[in-house]
PQR file of N, CA, C, O and H, with PARSE charges and radii, in Angstrom:
ATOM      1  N   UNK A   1      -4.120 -19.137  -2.942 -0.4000 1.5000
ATOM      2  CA  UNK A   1      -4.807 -18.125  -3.716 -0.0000 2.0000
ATOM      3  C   UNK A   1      -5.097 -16.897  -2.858  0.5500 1.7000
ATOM      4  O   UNK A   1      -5.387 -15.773  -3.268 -0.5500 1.4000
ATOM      5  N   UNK A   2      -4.969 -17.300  -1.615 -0.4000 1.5000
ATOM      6  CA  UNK A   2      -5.925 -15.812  -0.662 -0.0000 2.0000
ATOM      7  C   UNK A   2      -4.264 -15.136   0.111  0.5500 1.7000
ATOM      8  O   UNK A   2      -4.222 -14.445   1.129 -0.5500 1.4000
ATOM      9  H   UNK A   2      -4.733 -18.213  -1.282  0.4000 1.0000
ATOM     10  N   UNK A   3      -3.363 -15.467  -0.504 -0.4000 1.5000
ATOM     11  CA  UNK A   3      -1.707 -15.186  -0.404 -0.0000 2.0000
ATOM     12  C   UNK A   3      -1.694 -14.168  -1.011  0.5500 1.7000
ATOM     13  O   UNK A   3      -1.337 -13.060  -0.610 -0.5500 1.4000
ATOM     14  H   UNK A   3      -3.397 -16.028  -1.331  0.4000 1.0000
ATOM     15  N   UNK A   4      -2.173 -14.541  -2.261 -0.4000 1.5000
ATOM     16  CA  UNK A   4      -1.558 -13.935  -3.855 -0.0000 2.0000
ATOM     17  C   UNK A   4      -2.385 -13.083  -3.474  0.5500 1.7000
ATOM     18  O   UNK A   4      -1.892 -12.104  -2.914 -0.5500 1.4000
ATOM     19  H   UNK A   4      -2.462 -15.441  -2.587  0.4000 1.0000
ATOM     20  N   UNK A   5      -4.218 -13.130  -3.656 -0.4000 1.5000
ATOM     21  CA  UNK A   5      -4.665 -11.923  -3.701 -0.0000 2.0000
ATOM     22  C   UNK A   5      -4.709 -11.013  -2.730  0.5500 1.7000
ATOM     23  O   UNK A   5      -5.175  -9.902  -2.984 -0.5500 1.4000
ATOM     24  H   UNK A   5      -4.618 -13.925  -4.111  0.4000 1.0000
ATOM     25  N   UNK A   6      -4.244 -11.315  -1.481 -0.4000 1.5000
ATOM     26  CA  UNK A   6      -3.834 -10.581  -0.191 -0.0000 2.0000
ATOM     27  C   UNK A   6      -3.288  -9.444  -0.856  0.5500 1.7000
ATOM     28  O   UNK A   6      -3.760  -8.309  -0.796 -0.5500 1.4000
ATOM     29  H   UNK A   6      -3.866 -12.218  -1.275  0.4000 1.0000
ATOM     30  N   UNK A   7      -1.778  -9.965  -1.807 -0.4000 1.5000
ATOM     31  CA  UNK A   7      -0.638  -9.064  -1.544 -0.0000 2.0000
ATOM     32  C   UNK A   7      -1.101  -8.662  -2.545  0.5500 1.7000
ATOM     33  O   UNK A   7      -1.557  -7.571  -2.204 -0.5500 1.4000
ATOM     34  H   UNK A   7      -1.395 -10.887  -1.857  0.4000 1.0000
ATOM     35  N   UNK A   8      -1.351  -8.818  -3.798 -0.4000 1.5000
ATOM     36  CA  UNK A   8      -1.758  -8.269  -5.504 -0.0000 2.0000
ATOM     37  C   UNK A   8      -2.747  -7.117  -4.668  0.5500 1.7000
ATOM     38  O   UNK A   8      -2.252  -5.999  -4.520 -0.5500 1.4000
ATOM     39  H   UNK A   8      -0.980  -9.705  -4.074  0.4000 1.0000
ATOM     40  N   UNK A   9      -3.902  -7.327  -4.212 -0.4000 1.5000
ATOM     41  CA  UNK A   9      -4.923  -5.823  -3.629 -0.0000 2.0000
ATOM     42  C   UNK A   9      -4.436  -5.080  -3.158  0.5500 1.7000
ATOM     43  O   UNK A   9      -4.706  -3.914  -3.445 -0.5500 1.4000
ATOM     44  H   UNK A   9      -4.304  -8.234  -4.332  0.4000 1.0000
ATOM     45  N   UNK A  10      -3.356  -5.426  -2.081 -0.4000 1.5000
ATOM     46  CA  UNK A  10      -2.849  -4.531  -1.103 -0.0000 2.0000
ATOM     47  C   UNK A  10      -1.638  -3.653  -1.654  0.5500 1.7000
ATOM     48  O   UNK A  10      -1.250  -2.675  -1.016 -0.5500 1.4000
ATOM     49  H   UNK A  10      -3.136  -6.374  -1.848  0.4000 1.0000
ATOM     50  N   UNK A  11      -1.260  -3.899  -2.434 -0.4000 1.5000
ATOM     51  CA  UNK A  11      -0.348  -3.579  -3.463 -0.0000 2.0000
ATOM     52  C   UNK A  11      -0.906  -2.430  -4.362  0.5500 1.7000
ATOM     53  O   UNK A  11      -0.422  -1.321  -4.588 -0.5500 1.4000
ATOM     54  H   UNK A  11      -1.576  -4.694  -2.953  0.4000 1.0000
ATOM     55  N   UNK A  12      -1.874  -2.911  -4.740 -0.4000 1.5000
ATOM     56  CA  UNK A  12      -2.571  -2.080  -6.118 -0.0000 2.0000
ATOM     57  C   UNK A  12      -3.118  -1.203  -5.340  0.5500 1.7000
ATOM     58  O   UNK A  12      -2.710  -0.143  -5.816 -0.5500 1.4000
ATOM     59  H   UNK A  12      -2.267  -3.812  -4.556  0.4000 1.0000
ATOM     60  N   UNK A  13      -3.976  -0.871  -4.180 -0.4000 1.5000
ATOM     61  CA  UNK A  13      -4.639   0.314  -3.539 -0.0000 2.0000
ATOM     62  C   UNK A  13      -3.560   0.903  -3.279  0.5500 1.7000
ATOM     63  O   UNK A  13      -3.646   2.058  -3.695 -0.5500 1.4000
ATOM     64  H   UNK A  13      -4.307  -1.732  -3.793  0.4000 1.0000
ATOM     65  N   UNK A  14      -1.936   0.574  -2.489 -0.4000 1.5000
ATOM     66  CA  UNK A  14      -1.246   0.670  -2.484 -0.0000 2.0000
ATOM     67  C   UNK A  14      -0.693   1.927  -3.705  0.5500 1.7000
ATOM     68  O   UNK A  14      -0.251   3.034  -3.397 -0.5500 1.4000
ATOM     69  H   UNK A  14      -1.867  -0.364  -2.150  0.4000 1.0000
ATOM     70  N   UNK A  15      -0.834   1.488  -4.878 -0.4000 1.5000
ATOM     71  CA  UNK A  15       0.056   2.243  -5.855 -0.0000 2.0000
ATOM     72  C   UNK A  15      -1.323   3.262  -6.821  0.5500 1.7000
ATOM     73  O   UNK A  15      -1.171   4.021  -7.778 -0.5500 1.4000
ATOM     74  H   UNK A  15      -1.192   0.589  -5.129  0.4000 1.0000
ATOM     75  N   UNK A  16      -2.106   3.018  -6.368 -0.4000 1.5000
ATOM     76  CA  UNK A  16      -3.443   4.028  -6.259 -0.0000 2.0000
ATOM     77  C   UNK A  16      -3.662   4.763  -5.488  0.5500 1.7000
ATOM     78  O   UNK A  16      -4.628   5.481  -5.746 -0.5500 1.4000
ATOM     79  H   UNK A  16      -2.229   2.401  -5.590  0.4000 1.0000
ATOM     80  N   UNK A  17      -3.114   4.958  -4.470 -0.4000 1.5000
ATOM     81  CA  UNK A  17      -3.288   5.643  -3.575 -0.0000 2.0000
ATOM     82  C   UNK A  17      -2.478   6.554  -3.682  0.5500 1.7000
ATOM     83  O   UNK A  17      -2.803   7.739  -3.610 -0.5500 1.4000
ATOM     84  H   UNK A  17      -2.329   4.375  -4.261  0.4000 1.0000
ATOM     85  N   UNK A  18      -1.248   6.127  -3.877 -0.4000 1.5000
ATOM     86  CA  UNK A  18       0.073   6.955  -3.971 -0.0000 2.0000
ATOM     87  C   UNK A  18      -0.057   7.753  -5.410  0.5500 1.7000
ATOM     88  O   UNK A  18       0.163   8.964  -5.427 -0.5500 1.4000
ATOM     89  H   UNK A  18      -0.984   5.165  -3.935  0.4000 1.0000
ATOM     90  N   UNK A  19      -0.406   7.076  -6.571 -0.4000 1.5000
ATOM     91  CA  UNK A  19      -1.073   8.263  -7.794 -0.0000 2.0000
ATOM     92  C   UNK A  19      -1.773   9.215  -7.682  0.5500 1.7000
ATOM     93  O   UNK A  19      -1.643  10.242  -8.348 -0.5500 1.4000
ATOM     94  H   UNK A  19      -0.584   6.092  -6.557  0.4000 1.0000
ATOM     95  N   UNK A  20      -2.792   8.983  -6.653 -0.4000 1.5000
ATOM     96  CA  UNK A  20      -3.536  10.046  -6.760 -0.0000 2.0000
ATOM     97  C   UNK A  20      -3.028  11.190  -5.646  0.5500 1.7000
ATOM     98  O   UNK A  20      -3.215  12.378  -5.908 -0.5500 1.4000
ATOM     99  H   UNK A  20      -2.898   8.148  -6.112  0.4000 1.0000
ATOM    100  N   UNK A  21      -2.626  10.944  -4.870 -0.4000 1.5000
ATOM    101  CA  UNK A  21      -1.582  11.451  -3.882 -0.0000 2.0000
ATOM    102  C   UNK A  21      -0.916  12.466  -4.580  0.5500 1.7000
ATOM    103  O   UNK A  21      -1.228  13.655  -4.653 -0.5500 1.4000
ATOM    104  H   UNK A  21      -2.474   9.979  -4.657  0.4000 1.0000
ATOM    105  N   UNK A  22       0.137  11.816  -5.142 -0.4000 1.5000
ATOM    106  CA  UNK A  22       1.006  12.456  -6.006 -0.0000 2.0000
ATOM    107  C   UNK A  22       0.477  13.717  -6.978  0.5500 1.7000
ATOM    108  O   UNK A  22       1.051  14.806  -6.966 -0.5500 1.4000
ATOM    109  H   UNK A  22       0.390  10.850  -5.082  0.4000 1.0000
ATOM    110  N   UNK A  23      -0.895  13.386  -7.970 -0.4000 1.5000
ATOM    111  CA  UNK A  23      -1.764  13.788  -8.507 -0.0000 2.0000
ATOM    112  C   UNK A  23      -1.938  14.851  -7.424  0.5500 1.7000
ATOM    113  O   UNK A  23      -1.515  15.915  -7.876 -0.5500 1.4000
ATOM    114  H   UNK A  23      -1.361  12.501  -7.979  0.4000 1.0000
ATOM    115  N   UNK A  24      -2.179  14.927  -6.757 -0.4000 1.5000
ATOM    116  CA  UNK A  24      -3.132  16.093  -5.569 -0.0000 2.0000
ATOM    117  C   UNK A  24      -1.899  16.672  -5.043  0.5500 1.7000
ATOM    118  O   UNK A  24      -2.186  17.738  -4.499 -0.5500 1.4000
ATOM    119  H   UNK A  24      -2.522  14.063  -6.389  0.4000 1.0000
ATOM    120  N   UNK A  25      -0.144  16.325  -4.944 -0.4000 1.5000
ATOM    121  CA  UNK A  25       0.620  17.118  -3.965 -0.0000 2.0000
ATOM    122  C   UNK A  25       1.105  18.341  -5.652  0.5500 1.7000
ATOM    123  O   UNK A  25       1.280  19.532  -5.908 -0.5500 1.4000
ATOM    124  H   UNK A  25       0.089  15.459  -5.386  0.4000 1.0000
ATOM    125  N   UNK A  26       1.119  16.861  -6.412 -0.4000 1.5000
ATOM    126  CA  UNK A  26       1.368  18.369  -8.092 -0.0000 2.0000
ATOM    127  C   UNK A  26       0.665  19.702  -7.729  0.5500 1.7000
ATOM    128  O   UNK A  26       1.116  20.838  -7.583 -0.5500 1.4000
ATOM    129  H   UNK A  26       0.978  15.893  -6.204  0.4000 1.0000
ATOM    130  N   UNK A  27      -0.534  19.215  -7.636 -0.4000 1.5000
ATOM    131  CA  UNK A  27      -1.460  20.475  -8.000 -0.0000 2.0000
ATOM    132  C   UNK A  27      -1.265  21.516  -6.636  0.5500 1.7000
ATOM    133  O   UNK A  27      -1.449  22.732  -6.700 -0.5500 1.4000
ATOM    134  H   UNK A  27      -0.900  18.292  -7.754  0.4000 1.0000
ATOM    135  N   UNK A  28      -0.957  20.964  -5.705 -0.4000 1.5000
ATOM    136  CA  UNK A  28      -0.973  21.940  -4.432 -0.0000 2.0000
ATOM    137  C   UNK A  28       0.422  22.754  -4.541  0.5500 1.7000
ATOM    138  O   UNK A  28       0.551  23.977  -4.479 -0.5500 1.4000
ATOM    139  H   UNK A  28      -0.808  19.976  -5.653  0.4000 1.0000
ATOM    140  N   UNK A  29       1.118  22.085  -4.663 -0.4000 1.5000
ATOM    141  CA  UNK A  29       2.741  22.697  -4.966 -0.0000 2.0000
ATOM    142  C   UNK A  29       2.624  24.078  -6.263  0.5500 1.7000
ATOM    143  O   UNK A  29       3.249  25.138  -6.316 -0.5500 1.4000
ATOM    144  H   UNK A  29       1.013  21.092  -4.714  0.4000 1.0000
ATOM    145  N   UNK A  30       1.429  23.439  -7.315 -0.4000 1.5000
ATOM    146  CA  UNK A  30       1.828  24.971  -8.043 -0.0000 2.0000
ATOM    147  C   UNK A  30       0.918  25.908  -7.656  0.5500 1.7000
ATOM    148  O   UNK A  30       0.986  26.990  -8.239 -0.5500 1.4000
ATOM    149  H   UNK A  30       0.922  22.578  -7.272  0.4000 1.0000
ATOM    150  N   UNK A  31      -0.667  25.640  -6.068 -0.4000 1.5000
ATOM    151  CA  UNK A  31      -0.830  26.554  -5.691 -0.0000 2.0000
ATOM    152  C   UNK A  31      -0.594  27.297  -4.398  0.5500 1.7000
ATOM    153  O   UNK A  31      -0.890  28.451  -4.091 -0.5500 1.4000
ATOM    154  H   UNK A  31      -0.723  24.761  -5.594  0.4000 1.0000
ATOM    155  N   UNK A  32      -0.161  26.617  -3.913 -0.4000 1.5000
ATOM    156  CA  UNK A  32       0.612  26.910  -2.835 -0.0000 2.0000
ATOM    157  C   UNK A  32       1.857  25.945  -2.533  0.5500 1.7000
ATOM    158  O   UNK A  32       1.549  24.759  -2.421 -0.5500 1.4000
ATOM    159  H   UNK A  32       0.080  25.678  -4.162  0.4000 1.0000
ATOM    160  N   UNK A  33       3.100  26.237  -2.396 -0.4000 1.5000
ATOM    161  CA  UNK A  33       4.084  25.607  -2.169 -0.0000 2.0000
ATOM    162  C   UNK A  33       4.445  25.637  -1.213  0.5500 1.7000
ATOM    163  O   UNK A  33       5.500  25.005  -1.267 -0.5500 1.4000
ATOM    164  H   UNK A  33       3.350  27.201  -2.487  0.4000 1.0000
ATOM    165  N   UNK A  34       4.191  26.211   0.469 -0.4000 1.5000
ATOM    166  CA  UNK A  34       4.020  26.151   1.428 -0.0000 2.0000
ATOM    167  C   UNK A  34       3.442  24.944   1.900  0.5500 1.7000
ATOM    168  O   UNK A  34       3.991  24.565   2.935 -0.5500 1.4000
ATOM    169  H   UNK A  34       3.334  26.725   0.513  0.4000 1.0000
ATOM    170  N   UNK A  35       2.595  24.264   1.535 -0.4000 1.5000
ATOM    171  CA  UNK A  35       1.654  23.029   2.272 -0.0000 2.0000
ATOM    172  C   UNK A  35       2.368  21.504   1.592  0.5500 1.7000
ATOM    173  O   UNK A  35       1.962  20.354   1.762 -0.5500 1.4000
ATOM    174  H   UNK A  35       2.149  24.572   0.694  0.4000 1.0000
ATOM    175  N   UNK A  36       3.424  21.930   0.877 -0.4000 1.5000
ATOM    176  CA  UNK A  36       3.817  20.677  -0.003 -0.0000 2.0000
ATOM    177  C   UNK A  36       4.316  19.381   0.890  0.5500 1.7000
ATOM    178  O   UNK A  36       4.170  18.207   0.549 -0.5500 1.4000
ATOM    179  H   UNK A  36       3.754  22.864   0.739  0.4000 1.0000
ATOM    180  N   UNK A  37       4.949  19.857   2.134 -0.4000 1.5000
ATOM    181  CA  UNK A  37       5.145  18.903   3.196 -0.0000 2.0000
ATOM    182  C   UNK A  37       4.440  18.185   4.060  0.5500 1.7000
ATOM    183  O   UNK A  37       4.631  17.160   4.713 -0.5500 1.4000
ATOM    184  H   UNK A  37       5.067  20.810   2.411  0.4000 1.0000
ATOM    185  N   UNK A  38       3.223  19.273   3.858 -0.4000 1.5000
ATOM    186  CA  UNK A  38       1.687  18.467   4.819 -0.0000 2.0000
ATOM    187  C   UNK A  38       1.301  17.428   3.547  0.5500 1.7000
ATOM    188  O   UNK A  38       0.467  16.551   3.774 -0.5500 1.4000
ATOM    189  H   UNK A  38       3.068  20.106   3.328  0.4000 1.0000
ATOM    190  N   UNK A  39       1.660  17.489   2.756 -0.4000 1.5000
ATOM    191  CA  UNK A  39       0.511  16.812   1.790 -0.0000 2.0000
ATOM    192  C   UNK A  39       1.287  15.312   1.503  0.5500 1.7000
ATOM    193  O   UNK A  39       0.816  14.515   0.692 -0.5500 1.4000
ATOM    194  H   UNK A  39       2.337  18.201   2.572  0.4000 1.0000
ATOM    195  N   UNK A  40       2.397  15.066   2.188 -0.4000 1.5000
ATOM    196  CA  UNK A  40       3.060  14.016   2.022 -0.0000 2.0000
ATOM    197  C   UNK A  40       2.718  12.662   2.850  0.5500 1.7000
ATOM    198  O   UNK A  40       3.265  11.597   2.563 -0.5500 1.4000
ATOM    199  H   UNK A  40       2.779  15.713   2.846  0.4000 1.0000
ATOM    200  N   UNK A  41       1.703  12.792   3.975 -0.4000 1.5000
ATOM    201  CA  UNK A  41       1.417  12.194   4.832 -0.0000 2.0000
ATOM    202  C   UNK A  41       0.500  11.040   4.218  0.5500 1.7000
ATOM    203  O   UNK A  41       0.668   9.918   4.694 -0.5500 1.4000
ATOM    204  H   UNK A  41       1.258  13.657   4.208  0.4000 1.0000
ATOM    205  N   UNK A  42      -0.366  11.184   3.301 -0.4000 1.5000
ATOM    206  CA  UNK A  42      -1.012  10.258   2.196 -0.0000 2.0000
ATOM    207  C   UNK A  42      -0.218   9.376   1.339  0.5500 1.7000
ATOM    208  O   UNK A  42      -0.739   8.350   0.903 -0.5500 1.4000
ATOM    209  H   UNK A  42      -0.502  12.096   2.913  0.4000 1.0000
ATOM    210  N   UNK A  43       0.755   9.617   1.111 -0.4000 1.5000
ATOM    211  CA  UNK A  43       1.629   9.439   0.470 -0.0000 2.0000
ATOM    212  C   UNK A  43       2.153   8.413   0.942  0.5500 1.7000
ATOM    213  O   UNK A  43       2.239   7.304   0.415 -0.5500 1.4000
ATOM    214  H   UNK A  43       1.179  10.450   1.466  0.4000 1.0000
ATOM    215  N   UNK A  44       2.720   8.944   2.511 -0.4000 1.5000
ATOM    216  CA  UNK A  44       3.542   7.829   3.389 -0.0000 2.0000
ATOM    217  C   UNK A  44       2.706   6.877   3.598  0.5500 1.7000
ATOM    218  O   UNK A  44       3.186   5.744   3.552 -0.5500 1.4000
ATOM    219  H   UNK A  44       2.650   9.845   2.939  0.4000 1.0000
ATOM    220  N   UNK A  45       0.918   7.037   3.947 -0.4000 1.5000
ATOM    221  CA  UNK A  45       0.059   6.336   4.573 -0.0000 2.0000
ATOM    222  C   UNK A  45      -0.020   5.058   3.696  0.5500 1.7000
ATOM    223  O   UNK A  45      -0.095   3.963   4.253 -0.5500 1.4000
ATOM    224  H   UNK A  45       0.529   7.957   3.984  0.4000 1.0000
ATOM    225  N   UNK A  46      -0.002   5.187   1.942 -0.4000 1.5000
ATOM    226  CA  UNK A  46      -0.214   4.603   0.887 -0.0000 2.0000
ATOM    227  C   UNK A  46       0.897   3.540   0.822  0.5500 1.7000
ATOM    228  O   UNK A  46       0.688   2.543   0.130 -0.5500 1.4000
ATOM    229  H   UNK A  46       0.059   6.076   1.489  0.4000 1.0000
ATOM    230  N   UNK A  47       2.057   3.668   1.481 -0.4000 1.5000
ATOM    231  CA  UNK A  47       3.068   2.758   1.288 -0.0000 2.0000
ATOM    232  C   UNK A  47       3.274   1.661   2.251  0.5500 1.7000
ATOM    233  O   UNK A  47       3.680   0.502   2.173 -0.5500 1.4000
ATOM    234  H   UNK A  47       2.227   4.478   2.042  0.4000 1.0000
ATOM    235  N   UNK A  48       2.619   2.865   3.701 -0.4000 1.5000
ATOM    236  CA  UNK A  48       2.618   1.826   5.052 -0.0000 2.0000
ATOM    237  C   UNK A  48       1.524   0.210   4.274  0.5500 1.7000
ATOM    238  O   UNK A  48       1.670  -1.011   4.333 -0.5500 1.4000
ATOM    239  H   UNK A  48       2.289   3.807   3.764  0.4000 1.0000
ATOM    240  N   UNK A  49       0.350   1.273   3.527 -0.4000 1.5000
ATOM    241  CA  UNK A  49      -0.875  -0.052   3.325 -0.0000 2.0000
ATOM    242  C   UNK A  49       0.189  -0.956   2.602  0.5500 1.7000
ATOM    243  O   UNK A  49       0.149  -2.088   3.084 -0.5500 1.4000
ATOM    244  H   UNK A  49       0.231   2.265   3.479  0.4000 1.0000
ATOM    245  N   UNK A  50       0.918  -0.860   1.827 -0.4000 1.5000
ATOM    246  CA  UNK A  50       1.447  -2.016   0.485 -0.0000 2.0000
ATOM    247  C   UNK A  50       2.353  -2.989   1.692  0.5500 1.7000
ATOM    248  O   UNK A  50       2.138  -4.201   1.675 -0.5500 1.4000
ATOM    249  H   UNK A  50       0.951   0.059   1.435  0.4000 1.0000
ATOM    250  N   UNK A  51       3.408  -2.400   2.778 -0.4000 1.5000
ATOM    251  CA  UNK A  51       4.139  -3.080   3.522 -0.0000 2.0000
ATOM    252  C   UNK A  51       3.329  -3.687   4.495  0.5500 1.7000
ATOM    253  O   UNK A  51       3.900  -4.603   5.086 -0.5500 1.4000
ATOM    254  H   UNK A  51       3.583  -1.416   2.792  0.4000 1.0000
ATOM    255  N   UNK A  52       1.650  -3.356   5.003 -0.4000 1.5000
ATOM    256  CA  UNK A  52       0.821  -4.449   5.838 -0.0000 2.0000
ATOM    257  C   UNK A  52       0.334  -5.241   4.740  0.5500 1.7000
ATOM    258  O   UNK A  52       0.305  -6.438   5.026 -0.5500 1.4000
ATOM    259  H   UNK A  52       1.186  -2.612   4.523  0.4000 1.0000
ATOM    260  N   UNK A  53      -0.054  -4.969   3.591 -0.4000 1.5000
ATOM    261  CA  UNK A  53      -0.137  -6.054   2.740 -0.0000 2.0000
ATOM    262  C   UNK A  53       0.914  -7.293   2.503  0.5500 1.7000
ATOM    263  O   UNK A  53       0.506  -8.439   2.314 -0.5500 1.4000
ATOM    264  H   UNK A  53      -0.030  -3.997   3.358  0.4000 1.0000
ATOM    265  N   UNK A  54       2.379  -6.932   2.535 -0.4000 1.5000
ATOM    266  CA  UNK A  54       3.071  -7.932   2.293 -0.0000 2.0000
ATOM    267  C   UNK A  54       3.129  -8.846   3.287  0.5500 1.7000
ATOM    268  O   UNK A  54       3.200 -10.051   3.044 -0.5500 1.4000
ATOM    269  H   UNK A  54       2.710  -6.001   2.689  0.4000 1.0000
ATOM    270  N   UNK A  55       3.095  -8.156   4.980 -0.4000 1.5000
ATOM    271  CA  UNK A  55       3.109  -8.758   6.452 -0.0000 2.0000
ATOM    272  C   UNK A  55       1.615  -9.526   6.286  0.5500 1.7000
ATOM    273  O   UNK A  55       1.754 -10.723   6.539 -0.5500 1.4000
ATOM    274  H   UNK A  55       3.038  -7.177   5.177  0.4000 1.0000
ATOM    275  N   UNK A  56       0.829  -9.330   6.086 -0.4000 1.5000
ATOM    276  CA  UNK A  56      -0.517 -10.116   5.801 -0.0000 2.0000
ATOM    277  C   UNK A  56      -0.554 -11.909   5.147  0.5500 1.7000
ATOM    278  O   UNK A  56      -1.200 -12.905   5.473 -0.5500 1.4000
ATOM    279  H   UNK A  56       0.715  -8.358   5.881  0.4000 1.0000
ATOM    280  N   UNK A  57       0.697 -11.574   3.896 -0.4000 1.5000
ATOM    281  CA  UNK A  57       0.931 -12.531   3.513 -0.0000 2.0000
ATOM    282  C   UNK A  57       1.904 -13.385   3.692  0.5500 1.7000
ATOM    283  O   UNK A  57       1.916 -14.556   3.311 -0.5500 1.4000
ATOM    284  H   UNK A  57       1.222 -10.765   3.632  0.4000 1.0000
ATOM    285  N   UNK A  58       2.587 -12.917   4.170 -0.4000 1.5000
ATOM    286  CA  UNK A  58       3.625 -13.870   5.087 -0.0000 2.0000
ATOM    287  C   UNK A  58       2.875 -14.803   6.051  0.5500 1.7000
ATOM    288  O   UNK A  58       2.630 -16.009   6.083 -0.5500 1.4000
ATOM    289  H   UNK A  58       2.576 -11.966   4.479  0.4000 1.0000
ATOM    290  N   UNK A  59       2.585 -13.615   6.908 -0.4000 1.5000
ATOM    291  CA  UNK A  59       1.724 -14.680   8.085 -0.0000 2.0000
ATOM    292  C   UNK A  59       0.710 -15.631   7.492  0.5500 1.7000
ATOM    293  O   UNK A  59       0.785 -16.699   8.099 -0.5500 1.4000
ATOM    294  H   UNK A  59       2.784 -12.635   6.882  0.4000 1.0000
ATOM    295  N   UNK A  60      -0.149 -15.660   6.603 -0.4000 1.5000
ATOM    296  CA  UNK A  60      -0.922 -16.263   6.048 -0.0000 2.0000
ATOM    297  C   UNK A  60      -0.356 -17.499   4.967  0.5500 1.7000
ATOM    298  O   UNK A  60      -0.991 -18.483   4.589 -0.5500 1.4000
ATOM    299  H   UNK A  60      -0.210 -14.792   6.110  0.4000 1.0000
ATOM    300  N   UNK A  61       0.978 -17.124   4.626 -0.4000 1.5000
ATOM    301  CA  UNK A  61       1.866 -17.828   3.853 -0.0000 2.0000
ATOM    302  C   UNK A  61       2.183 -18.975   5.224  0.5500 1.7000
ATOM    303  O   UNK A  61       1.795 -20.125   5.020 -0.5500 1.4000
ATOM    304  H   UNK A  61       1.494 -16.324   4.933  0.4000 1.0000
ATOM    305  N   UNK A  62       2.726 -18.747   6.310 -0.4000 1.5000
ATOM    306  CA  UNK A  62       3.586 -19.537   7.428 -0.0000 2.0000
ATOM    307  C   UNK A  62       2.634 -19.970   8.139  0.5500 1.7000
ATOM    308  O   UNK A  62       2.976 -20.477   9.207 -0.5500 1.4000
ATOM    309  H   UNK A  62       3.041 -17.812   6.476  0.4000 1.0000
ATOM    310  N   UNK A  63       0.580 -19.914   7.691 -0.4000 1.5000
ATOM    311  CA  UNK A  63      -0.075 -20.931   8.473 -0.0000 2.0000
ATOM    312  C   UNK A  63      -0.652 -21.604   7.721  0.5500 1.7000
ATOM    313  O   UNK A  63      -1.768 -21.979   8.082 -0.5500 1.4000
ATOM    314  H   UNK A  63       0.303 -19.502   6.823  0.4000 1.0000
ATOM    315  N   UNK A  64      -0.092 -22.082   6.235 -0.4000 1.5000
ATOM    316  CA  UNK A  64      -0.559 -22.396   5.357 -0.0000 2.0000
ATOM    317  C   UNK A  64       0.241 -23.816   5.921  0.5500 1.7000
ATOM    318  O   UNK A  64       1.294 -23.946   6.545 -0.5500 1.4000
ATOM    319  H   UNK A  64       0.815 -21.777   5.942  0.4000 1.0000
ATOM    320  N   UNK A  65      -0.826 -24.884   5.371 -0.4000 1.5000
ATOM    321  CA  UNK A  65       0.131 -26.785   5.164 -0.0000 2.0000
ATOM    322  C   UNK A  65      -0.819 -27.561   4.349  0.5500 1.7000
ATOM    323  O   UNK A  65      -2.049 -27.580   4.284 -0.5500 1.4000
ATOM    324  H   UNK A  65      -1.682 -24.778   4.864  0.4000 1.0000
ATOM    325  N   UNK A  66       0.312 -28.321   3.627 -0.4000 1.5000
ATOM    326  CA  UNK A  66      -0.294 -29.510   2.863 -0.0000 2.0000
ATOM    327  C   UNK A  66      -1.150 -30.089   3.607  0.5500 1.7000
ATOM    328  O   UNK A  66      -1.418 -29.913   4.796 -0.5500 1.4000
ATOM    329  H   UNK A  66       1.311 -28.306   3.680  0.4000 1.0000
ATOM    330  N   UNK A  67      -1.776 -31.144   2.464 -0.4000 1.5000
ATOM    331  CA  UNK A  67      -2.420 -32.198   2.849 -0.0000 2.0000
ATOM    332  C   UNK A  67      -1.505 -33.485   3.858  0.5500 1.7000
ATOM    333  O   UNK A  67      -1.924 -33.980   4.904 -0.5500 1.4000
ATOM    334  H   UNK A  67      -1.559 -31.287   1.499  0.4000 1.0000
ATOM    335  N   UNK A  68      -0.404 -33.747   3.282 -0.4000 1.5000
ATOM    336  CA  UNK A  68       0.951 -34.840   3.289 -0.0000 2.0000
ATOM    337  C   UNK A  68       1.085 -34.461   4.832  0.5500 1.7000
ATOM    338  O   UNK A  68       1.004 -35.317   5.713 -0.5500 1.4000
ATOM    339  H   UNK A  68      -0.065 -33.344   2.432  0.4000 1.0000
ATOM    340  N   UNK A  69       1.323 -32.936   5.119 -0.4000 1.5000
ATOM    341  CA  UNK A  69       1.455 -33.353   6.836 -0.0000 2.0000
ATOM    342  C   UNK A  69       0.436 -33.733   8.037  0.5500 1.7000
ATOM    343  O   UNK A  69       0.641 -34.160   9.173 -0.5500 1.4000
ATOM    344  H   UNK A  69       1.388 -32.240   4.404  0.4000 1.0000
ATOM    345  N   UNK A  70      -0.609 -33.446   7.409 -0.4000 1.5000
ATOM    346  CA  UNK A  70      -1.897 -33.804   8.773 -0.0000 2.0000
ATOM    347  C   UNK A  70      -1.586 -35.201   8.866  0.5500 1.7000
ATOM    348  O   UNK A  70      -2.191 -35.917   9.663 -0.5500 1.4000
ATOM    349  H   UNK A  70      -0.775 -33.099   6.486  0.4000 1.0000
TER
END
């Protein structure tokens, strides 16, 4: 369960982050279109979080064991 919701949170701030991102590079682009390349860095930051979310659950996936092997 702490797999799933690892990656499901990290995911979703993930694709929230990047909306509103997106949301905020729209609006800068139609007032200044000069800064449209600075404003991408949130953007990138929002995707790095979703790919430590998935590495989170791996590792947490590969120290996971049954009952059957102790």
């Amino acid at each position: 369960m702490g797999v799933a919701s690892a990656l499901v949170f990290a995911n979703l701030g993930a694709s929230y982050g990047t909306a509103k991102a997106g949301v905020g590079i729209s609006s800068l682009g139609v007032i200044d279109g000069s800064k449209v390349f600075k404003a991408l860095i949130p953007i990138i930051m929002a995707g790095i979080l979703g790919i430590y979310g998935i590495i989170v659950a791996v590792l947490l996936n590969g120290s996971v064991s049954s009952k059957d092997n102790m």
